[in-house]
PyMOL commands that place a pseudoatom at each C-alpha (Angstrom):
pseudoatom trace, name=CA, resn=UNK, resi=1, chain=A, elem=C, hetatm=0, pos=[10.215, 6.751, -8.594]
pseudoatom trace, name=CA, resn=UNK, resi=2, chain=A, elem=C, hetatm=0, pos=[8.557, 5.359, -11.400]
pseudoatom trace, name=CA, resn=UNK, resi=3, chain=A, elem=C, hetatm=0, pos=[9.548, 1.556, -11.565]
pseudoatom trace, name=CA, resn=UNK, resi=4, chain=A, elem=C, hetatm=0, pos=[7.538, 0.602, -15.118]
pseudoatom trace, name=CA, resn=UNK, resi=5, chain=A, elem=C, hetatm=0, pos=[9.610, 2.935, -17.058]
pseudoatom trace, name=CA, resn=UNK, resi=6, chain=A, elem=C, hetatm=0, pos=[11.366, 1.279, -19.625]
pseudoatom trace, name=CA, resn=UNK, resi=7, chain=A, elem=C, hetatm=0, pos=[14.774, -0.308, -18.737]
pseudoatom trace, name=CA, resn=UNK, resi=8, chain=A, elem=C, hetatm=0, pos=[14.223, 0.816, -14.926]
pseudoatom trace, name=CA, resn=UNK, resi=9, chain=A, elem=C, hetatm=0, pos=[15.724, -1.639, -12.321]
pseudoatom trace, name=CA, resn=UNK, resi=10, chain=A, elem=C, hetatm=0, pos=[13.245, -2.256, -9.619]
pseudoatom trace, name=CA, resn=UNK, resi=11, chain=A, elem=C, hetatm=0, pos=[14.166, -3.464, -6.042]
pseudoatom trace, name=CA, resn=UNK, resi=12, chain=A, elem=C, hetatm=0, pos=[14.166, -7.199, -5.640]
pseudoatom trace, name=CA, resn=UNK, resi=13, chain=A, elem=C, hetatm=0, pos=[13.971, -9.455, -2.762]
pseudoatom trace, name=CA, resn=UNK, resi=14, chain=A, elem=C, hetatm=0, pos=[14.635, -12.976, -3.219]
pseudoatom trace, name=CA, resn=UNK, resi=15, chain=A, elem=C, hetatm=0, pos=[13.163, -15.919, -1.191]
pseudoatom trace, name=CA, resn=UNK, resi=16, chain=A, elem=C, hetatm=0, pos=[16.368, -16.107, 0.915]
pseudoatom trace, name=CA, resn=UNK, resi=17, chain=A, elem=C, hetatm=0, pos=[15.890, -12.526, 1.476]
pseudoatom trace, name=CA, resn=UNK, resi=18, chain=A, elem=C, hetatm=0, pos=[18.789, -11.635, -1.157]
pseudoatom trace, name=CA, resn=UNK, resi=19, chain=A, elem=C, hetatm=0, pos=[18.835, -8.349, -2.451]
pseudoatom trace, name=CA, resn=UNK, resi=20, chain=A, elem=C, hetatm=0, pos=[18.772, -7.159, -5.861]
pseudoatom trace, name=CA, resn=UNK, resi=21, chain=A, elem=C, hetatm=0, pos=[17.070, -5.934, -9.406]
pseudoatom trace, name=CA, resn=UNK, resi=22, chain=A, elem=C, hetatm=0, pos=[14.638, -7.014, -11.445]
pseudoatom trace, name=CA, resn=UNK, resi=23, chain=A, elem=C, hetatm=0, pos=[15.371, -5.551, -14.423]
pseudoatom trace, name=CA, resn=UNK, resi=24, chain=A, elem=C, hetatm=0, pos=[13.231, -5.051, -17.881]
pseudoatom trace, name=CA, resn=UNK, resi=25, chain=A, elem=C, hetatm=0, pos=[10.009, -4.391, -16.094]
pseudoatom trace, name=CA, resn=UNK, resi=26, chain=A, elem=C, hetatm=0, pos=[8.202, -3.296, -18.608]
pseudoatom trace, name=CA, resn=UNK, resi=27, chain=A, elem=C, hetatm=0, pos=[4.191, -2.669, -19.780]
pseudoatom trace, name=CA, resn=UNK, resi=28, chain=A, elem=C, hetatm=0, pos=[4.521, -6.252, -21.200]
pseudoatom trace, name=CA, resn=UNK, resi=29, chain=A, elem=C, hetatm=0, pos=[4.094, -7.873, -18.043]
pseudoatom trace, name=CA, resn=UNK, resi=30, chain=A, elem=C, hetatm=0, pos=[0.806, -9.249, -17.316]
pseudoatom trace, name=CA, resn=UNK, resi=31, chain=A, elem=C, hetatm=0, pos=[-0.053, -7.617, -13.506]
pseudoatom trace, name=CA, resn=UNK, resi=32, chain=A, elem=C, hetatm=0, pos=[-2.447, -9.667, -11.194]
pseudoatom trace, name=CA, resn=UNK, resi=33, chain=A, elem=C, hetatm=0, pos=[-3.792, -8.157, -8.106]
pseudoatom trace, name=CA, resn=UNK, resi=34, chain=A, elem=C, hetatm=0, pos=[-3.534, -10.620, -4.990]
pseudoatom trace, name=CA, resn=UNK, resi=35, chain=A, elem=C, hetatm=0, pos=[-3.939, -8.473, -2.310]
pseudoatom trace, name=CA, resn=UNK, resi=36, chain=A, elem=C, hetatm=0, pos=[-5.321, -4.975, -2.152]
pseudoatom trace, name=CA, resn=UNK, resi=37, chain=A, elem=C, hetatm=0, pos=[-5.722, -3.469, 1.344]
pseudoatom trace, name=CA, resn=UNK, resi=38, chain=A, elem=C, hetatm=0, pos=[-7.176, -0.574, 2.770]
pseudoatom trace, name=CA, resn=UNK, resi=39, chain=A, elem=C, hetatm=0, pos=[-4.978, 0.093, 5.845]
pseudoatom trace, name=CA, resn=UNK, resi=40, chain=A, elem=C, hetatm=0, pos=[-6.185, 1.823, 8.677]
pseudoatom trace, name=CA, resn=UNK, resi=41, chain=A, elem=C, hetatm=0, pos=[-9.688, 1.411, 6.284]
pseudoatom trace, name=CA, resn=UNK, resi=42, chain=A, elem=C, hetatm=0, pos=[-12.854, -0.298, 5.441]
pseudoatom trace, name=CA, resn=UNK, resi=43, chain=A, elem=C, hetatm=0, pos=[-13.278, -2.086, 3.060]
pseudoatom trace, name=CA, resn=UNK, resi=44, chain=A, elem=C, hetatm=0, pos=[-14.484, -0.583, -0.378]
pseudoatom trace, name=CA, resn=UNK, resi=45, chain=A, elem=C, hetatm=0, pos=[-16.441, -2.455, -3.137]
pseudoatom trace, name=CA, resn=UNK, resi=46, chain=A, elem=C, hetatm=0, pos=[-16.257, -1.722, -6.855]
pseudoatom trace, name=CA, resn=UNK, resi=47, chain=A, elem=C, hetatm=0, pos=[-19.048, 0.794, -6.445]
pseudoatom trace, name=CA, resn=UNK, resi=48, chain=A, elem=C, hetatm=0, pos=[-16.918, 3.530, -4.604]
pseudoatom trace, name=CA, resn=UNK, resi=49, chain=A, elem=C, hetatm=0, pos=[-13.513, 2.686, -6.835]
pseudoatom trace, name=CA, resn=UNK, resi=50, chain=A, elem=C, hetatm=0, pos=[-14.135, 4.752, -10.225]
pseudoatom trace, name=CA, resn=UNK, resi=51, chain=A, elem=C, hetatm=0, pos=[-11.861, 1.531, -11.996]
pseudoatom trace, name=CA, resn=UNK, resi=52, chain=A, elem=C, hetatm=0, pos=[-14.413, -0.347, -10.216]
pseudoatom trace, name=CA, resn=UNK, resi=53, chain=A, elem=C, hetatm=0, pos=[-11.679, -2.680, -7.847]
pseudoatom trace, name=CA, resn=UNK, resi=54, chain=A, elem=C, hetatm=0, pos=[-12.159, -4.264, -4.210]
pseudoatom trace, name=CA, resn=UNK, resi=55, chain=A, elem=C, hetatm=0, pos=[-10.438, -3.332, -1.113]
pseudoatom trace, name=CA, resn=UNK, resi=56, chain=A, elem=C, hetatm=0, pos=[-10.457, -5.600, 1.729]
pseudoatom trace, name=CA, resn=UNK, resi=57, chain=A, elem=C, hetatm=0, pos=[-9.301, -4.193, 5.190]
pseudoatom trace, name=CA, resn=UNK, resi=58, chain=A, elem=C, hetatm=0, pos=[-6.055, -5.087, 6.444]
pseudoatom trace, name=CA, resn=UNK, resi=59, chain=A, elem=C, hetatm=0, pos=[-7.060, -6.318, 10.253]
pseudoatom trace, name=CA, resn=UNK, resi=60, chain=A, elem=C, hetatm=0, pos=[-6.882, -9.927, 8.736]
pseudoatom trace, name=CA, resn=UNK, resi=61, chain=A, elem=C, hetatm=0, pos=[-3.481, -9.521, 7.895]
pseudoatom trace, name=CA, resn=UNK, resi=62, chain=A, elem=C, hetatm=0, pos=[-1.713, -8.188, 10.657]
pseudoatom trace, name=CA, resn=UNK, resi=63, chain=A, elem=C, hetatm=0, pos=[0.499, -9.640, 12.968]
pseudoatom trace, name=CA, resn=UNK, resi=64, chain=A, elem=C, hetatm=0, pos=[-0.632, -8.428, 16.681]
pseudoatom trace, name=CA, resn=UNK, resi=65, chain=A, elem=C, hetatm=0, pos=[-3.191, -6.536, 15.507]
pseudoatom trace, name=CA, resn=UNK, resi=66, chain=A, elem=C, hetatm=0, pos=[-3.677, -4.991, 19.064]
pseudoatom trace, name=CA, resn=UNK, resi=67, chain=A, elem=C, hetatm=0, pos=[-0.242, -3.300, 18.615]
pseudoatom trace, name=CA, resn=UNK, resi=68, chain=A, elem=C, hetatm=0, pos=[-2.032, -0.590, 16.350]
pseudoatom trace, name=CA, resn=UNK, resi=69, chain=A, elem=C, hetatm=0, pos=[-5.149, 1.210, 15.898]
pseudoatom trace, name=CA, resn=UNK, resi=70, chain=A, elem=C, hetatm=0, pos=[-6.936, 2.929, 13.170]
pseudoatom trace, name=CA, resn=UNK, resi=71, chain=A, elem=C, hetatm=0, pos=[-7.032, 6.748, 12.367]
pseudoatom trace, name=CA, resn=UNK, resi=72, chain=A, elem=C, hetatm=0, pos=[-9.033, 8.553, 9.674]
pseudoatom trace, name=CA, resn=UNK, resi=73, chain=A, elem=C, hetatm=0, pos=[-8.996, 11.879, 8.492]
pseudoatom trace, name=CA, resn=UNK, resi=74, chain=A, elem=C, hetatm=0, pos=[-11.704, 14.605, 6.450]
pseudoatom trace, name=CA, resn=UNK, resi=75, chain=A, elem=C, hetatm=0, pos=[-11.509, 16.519, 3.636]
pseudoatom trace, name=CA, resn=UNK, resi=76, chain=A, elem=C, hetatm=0, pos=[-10.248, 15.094, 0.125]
pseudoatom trace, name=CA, resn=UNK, resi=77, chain=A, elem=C, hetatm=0, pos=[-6.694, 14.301, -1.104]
pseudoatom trace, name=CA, resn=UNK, resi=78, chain=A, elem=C, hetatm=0, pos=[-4.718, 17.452, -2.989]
pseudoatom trace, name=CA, resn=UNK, resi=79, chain=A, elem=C, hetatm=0, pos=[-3.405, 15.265, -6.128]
pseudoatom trace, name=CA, resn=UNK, resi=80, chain=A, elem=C, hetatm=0, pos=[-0.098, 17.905, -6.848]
pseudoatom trace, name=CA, resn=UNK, resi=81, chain=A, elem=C, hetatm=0, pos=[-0.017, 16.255, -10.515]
pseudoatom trace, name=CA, resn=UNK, resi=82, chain=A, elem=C, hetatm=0, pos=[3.489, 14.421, -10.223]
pseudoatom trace, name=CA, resn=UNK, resi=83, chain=A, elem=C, hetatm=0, pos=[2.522, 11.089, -10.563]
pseudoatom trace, name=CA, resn=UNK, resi=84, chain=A, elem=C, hetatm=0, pos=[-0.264, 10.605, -7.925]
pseudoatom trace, name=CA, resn=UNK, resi=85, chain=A, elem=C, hetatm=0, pos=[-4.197, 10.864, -8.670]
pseudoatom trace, name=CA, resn=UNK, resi=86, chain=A, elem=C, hetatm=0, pos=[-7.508, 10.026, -8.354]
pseudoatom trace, name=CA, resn=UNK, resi=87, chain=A, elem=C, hetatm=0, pos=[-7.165, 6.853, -10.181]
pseudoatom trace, name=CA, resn=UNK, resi=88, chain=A, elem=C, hetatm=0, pos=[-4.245, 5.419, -8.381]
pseudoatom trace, name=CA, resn=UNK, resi=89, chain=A, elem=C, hetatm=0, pos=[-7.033, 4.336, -5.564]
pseudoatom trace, name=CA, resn=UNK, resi=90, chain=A, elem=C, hetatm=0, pos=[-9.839, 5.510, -4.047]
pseudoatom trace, name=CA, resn=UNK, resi=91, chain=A, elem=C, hetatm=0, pos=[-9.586, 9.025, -1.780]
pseudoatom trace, name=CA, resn=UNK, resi=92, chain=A, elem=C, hetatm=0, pos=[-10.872, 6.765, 1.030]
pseudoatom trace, name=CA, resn=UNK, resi=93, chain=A, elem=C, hetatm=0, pos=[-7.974, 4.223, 1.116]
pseudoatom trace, name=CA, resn=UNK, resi=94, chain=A, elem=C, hetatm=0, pos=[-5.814, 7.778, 1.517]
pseudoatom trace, name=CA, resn=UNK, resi=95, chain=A, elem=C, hetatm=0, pos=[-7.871, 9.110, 4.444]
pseudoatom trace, name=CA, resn=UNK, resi=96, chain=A, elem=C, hetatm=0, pos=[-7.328, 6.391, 6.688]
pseudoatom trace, name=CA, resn=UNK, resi=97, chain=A, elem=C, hetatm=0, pos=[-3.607, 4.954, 8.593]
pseudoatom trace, name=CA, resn=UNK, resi=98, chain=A, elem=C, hetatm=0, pos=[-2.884, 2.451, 10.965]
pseudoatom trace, name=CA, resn=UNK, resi=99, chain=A, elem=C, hetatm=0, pos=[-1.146, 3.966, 14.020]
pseudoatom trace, name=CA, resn=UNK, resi=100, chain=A, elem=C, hetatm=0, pos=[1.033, 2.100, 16.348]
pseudoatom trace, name=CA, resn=UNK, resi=101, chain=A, elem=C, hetatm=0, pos=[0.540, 2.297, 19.721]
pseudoatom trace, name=CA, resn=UNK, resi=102, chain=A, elem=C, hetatm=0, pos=[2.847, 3.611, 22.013]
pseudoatom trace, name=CA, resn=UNK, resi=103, chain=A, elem=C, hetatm=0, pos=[2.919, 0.659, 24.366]
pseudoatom trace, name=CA, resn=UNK, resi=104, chain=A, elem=C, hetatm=0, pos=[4.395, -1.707, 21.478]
pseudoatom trace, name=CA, resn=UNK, resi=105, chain=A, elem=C, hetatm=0, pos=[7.802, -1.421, 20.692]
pseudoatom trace, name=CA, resn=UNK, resi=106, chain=A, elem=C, hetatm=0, pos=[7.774, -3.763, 18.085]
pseudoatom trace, name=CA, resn=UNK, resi=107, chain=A, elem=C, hetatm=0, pos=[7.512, -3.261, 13.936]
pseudoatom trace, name=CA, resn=UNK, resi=108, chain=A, elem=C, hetatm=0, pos=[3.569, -3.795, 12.592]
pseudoatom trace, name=CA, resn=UNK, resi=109, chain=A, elem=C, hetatm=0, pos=[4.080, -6.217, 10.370]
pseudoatom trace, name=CA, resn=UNK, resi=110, chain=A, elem=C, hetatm=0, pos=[1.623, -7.558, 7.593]
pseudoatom trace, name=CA, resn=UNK, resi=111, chain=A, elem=C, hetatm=0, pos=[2.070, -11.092, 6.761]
pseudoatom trace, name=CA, resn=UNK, resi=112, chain=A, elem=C, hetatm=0, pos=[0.216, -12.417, 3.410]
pseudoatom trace, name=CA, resn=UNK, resi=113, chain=A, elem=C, hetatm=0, pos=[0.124, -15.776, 2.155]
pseudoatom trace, name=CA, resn=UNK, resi=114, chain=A, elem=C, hetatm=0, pos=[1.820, -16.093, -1.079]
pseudoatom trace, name=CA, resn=UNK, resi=115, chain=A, elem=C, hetatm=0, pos=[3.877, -18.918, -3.170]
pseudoatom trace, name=CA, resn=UNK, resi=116, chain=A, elem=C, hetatm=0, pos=[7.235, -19.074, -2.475]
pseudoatom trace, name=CA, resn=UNK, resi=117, chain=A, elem=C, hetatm=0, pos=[9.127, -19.029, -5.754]
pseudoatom trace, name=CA, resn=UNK, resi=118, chain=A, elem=C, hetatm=0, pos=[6.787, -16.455, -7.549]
pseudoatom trace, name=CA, resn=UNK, resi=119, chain=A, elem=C, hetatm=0, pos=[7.435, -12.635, -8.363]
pseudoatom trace, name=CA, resn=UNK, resi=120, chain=A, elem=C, hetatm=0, pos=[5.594, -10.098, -6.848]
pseudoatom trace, name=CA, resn=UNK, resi=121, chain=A, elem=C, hetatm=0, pos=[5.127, -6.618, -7.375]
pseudoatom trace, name=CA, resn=UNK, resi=122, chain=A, elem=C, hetatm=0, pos=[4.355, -4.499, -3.843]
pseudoatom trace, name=CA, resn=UNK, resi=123, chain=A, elem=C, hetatm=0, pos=[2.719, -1.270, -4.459]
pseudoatom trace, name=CA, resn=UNK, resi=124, chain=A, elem=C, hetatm=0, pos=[2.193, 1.141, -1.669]
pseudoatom trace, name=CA, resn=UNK, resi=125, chain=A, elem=C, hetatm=0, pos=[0.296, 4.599, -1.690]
pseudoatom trace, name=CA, resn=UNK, resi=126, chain=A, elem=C, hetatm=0, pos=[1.608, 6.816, 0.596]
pseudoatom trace, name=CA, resn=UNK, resi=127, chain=A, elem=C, hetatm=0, pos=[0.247, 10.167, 1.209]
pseudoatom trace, name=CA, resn=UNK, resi=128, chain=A, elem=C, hetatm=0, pos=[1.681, 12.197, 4.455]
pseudoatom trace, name=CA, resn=UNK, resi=129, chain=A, elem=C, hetatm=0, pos=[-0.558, 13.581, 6.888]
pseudoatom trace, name=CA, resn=UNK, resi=130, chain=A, elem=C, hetatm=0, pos=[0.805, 16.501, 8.764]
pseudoatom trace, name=CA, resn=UNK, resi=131, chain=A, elem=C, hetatm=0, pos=[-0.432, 17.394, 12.049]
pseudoatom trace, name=CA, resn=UNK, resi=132, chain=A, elem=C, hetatm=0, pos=[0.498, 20.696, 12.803]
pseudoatom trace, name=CA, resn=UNK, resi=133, chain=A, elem=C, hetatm=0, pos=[2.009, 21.320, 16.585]
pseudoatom trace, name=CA, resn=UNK, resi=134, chain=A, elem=C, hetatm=0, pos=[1.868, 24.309, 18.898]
pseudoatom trace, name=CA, resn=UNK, resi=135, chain=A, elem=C, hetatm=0, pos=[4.914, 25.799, 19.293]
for i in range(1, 135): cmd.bond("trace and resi %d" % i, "trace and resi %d" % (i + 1))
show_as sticks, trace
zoom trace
């Protein structure tokens, strides 16, 4: 779903952990990154992003960090040309996960440090690896 489309509600969550919209989101808000992770990933300077951002890995930012370990995978991303591409991020930040282990029955859980009363916009690129199983 495409959230900065004109007079589109977008999820909210308030301090208290209320639910609800934010509504006008629009291209006249003024974006500024203050996290962008590679999870599951290295980190990746403004030389291998072709808009030239930073990607810090995520280890920092997890909470039990033993409760999951990194995977990567070959080959480059197949953009299907409804919405996704190239310049979203970097193919590397979509050939890498964080994998829970299966001793840990708990959530993994990021935690970032942020102020309290200000508005954020989370942003999270997704792309589904399938591993195919003998049947």
């Amino acid at each position: 779903m495409n959230y900065f489309r004109h007079g589109a509600p977008a999820p909210s969550i308030s301090p208290a952990g209320d639910n609800g919209e934010v509504n006008n989101v629009s291209s006249s808000y003024a974006f500024i990154p203050v996290y962008r992770v590679n999870v599951g990933g290295e980190t990746i300077d403004v030389d291998h992003d072709i808009l030239r951002r930073n990607w810090t890995l995520d280890d920092p930012y997890i909470f039990r960090s033993e409760a999951a370990t990194n995977r990567s995978f070959g080959g480059t991303p197949a953009y299907n040309g409804l919405g996704s591409s190239r310049f979203d991020v970097p193919d590397d930040v979509y050939k890498t996960e964080k994998v829970l282990n299966i001793s840990f029955l708990v959530n993994l859980t990021w935690s970032f440090r942020v102020d309290k009363n200000g508005t954020y916009v989370v942003r999270a690129h997704i792309l589904r690896h399938y591993k195919q199983r003998p049947l």
